[in-house]
C-alpha positions as CSV (number, residue, x, y, z in Angstrom):
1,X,-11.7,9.7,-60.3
2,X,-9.8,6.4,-61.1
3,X,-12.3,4.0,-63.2
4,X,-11.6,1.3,-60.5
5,X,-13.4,3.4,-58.1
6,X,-16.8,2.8,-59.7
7,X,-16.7,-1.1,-58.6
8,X,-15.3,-0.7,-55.2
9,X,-16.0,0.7,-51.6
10,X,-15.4,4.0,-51.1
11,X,-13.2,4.0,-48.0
12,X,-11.0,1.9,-51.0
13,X,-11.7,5.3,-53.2
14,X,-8.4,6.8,-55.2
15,X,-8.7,10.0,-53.4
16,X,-7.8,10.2,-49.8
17,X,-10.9,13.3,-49.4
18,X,-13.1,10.7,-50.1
19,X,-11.7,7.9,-47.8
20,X,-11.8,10.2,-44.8
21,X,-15.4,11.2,-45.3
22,X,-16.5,7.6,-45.0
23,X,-15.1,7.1,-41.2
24,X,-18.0,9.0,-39.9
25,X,-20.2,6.6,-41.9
26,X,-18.0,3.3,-41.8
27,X,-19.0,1.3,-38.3
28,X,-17.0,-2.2,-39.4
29,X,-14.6,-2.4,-37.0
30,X,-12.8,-4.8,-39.1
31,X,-12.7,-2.8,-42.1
32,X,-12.0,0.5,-39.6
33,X,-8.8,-1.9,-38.6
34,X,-7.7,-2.5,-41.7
35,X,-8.1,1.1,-42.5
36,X,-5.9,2.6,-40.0
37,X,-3.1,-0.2,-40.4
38,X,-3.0,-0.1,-44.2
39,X,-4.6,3.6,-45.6
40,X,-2.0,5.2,-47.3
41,X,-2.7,8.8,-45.7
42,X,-1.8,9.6,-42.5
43,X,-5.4,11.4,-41.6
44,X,-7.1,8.4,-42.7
45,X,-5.2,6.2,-40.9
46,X,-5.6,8.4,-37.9
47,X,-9.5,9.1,-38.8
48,X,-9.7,5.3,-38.0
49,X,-7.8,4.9,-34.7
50,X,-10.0,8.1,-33.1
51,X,-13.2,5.9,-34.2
52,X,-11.6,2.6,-33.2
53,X,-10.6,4.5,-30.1
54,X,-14.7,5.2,-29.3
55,X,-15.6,1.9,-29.4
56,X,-17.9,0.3,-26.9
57,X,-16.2,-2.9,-27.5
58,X,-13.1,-3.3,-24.9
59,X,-11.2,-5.3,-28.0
60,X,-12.0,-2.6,-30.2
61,X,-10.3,0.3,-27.6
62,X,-7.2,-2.0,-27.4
63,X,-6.4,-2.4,-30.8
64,X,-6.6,1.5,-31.1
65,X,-4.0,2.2,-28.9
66,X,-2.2,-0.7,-30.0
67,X,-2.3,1.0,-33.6
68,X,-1.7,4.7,-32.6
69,X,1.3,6.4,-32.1
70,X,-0.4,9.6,-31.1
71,X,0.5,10.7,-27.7
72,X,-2.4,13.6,-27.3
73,X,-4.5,10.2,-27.9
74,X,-2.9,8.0,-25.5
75,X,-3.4,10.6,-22.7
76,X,-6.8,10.8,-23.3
77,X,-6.8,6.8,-23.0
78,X,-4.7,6.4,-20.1
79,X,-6.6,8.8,-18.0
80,X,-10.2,8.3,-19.2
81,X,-11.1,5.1,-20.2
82,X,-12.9,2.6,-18.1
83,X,-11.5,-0.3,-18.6
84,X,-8.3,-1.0,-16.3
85,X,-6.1,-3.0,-19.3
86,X,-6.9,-0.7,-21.9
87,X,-5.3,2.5,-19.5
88,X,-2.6,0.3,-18.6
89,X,-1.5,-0.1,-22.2
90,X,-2.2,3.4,-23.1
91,X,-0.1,4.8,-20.7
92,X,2.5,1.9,-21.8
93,X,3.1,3.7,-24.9
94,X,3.6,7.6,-23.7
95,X,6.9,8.4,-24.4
96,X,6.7,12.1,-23.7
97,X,8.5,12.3,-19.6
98,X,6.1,16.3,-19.5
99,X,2.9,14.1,-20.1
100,X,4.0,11.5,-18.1
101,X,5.2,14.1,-15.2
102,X,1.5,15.5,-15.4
103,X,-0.1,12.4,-15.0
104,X,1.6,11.7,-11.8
105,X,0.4,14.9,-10.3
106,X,-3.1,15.0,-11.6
107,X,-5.4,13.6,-8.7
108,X,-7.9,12.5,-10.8
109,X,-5.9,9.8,-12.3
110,X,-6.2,6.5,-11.2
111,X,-3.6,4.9,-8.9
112,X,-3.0,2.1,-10.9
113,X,-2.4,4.9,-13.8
114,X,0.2,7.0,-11.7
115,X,1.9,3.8,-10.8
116,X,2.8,3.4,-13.9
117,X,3.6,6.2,-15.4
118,X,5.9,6.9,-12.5
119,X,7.3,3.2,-13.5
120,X,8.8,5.0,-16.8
121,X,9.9,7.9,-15.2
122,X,13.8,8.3,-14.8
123,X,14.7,11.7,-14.0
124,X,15.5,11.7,-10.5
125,X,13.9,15.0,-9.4
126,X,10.8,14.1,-10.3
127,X,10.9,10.9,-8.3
128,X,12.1,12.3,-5.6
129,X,9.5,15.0,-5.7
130,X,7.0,11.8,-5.7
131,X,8.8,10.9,-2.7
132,X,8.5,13.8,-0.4
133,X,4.8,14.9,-1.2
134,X,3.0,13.9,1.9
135,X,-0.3,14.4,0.1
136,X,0.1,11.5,-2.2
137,X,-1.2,7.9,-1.7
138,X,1.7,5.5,0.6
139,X,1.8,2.9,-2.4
140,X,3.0,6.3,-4.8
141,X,5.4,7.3,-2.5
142,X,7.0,3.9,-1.6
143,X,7.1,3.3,-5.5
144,X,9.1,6.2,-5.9
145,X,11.7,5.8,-2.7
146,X,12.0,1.7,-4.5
147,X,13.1,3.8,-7.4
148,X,15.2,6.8,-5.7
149,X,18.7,6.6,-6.0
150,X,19.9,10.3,-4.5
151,X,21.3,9.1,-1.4
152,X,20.9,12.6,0.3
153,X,17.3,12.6,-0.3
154,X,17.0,9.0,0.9
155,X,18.6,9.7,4.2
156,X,16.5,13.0,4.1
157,X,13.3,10.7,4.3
158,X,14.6,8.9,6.4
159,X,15.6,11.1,9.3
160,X,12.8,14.0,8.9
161,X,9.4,11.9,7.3
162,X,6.1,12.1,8.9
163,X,5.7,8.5,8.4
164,X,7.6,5.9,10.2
165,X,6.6,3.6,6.8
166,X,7.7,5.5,4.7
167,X,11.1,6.3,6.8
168,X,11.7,2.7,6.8
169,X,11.3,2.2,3.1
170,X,14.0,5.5,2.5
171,X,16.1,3.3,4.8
172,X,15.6,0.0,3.2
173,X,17.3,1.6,-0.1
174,X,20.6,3.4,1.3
175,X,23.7,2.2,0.2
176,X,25.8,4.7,2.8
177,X,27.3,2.8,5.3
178,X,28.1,6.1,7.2
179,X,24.7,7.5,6.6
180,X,23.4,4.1,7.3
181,X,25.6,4.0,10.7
182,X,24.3,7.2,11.9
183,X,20.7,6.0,11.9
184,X,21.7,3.2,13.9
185,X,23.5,5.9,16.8
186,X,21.2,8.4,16.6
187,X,17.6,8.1,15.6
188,X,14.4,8.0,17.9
189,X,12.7,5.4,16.5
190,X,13.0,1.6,16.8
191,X,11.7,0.4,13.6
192,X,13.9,3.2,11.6
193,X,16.7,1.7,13.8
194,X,16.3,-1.6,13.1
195,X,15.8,-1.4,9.4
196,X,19.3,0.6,9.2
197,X,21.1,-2.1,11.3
198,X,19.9,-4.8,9.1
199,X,20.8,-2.9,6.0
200,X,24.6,-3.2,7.2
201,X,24.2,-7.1,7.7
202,X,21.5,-8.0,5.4
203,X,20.5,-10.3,7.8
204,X,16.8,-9.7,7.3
205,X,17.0,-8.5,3.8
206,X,17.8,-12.0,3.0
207,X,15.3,-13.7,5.8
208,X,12.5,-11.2,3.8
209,X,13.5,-12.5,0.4
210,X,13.1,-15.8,0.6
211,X,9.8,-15.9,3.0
212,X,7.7,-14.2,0.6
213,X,7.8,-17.7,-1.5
214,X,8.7,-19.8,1.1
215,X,10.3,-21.2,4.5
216,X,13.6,-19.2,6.5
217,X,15.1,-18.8,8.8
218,X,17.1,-16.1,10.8
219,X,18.8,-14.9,14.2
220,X,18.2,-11.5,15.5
221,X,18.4,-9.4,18.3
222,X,14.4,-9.6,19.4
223,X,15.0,-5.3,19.6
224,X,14.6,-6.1,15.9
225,X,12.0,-8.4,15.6
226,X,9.4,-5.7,14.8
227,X,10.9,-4.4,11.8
228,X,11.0,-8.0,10.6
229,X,7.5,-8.6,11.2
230,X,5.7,-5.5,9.6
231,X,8.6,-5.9,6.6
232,X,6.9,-9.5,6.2
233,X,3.7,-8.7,6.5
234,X,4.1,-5.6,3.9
235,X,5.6,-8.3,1.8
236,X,2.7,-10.7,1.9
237,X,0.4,-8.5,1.2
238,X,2.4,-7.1,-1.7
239,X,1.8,-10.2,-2.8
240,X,-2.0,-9.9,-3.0
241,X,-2.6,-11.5,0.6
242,X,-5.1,-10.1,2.3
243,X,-5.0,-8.9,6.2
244,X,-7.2,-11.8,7.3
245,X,-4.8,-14.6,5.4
246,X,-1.8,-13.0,6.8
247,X,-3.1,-13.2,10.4
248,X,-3.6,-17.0,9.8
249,X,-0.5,-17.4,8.4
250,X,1.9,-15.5,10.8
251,X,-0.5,-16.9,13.9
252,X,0.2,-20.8,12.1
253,X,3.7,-20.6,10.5
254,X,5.8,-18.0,12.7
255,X,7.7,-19.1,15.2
256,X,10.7,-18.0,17.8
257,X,13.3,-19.7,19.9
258,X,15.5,-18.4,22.1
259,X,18.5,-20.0,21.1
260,X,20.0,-20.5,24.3
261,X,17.4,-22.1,26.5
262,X,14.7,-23.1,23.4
263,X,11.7,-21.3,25.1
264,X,9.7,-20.9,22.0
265,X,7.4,-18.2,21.5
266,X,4.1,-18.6,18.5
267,X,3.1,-16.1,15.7
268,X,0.4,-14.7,18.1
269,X,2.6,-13.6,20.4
270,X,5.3,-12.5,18.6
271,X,2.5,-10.4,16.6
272,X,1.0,-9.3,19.7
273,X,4.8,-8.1,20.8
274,X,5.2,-6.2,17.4
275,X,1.6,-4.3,17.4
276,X,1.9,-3.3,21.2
277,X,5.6,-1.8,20.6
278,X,3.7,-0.1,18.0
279,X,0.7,1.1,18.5
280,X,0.3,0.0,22.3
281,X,-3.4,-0.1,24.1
282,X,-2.4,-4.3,25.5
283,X,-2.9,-4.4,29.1
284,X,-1.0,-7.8,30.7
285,X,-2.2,-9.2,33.3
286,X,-2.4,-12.4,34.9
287,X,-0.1,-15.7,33.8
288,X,1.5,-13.9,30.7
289,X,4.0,-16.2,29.7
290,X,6.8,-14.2,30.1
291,X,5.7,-12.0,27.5
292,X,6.8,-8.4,29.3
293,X,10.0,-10.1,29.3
294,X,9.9,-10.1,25.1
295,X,8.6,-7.0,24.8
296,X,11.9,-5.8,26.8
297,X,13.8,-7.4,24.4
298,X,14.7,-10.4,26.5
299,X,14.1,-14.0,26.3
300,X,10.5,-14.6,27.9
301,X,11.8,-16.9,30.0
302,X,12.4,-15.1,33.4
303,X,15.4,-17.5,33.9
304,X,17.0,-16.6,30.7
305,X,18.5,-12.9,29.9
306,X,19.5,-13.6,25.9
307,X,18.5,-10.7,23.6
308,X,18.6,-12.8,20.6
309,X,15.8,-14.7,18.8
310,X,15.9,-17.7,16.5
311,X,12.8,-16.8,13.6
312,X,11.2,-19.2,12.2
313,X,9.0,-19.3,9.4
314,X,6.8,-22.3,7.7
315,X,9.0,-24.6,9.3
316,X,7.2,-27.3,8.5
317,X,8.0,-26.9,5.0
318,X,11.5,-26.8,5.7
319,X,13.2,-30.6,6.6
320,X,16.1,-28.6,8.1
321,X,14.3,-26.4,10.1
322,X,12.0,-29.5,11.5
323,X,15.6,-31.4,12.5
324,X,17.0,-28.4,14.0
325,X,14.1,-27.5,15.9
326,X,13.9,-31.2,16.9
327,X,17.4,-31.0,18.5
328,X,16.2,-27.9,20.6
329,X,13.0,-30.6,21.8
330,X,10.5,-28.8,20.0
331,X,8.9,-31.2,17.4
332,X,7.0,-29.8,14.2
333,X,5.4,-32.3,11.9
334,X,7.0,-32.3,8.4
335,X,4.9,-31.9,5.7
């Protein structure tokens, strides 16, 4: 025993025995802090951070795992701790793919916690395992396809998937043109079909990219229109939209014109278009407005037989769009 240890604290005492017996006793936090950033011994300094690490205080939890290095620890932290931000930076700092892997698969685990562990994943198996499992949330599954790079397994979802969502988001990240091409030629479905025939002209893709931030504009065939509307709305609400706001938005700021007679159709109906080719159950009756005609993939002006569509979206923000829209005789106020 050092004669210095007579005048001072004894989690400052000489010997490291006697440091660790006072974390039990020590409640500071800031002298528990200093403790595990500064003790000389590597159980003290641990001692510390599995104290810090009980903390009611939120503060408290964070700087533990901020200080730790202990991956047993972080686990525990990313999987158990009720506080959103402190799991999120737990599970920031495992390093260890196994423990990673086994938080992916364990149920239990919040989403927000899977999400990010499969965010530091890289081995390609295990993503695509992610992928395939039917049982797992959408959001974990489409995380995984936006991280899949295994063409075979890509065009695997694509073709043979349960869901037409998640079929779409395989298709949405081939790079194949002949893979690609044989979606196009050969698959059932509309939406699958559309998504692979934009991916070869990227006309969408680019429409998509700049609407989530602001106005575009693109021509299509209207077969196509539907992939482009639930792409958009998926978009928006990736975005943190909710349903209700994207409603409003797509009813007040979508628009189509047929770009050879200008017979322009509003967000309404071009939504009402996209969720009957869906999910069906709209009866039409009485003056329509030509919508059977859109929903055959025709202009719905009886008159009028193009299968193209000029989409619009938040013209009004757009001094282009309001001229060219102008010269077709429809006028949109520019804000």
């Amino acid at each position: 025993m050092s004669l210095r240890d007579l005048f001072r604290p004894k989690w400052r005492n000489s010997s490291p025995e006697v440091r660790l017996s006072m974390i039990d006793i020590l409640s500071d936090a800031t002298v528990l802090i200093q403790i595990a950033k500064a003790d000389s011994d590597t159980r003290v300094r641990n001692a510390a951070i599995q104290k810090l690490a009980h903390s009611p205080q939120i503060a408290i939890r964070k700087e533990a795992v901020v200080l730790t290095d202990n991956e047993d620890l972080l686990v525990v932290m990313a999987k158990t701790d009720v506080d959103p931000d402190v799991r999120v930076i737990a599970i920031g700092k495992v390093r260890d793919p196994i423990a990673l892997s086994k938080i992916l698969n364990d149920a239990e685990v919040k989403l927000d916690i899977r999400l990010v562990a499969l965010k530091r994943i890289d081995d390609q198996c295990v993503i695509e395992e992610v992928a395939k499992n039917n049982d797992l949330d959408f959001s974990m599954r489409e995380a995984a396809i936006e991280k899949l790079t295994k063409q075979d397994a890509l065009f695997h979802l694509s073709k043979n998937d349960e869901d037409e969502d998640i079929r779409v988001a395989a298709v949405e990240r081939l790079q194949d043109k002949k893979l690609l091409q044989d979606i196009v030629n050969s698959d059932y479905h509309l939406l699958v079909r559309a998504a692979a025939s934009d991916m070869l002209s990227k006309n969408i893709q680019r429409f998509l990219a700049e609407a989530v931030d602001g106005p575009s504009t693109c021509i299509i065939p209207i077969w196509q229109f539907n992939y482009l509307y639930f792409a958009l709305t998926a978009r928006l609400k990736k975005k943190g939209l909710t349903n209700s706001k994207i409603v409003d938005l797509v009813d007040e700021k979508l628009l189509g014109v047929c770009p050879d007679c200008a017979t322009p159709s509003g967000g309404q109906g071009l939504s009402l278009k996209a969720t009957y080719d869906r999910f069906g159950g709209v009866m039409l009756t009485g003056n329509t407005g030509g919508m059977e005609h859109l929903m055959e993939g025709t202009c719905r002006n009886q008159d009028c037989h193009s299968k193209t569509i000029i989409i619009f979206w938040r013209p009004d923000e757009d001094l282009g769009a309001v001229k060219r829209l102008a010269e077709m005789g429809i006028h949109v106020k520019h804000k």
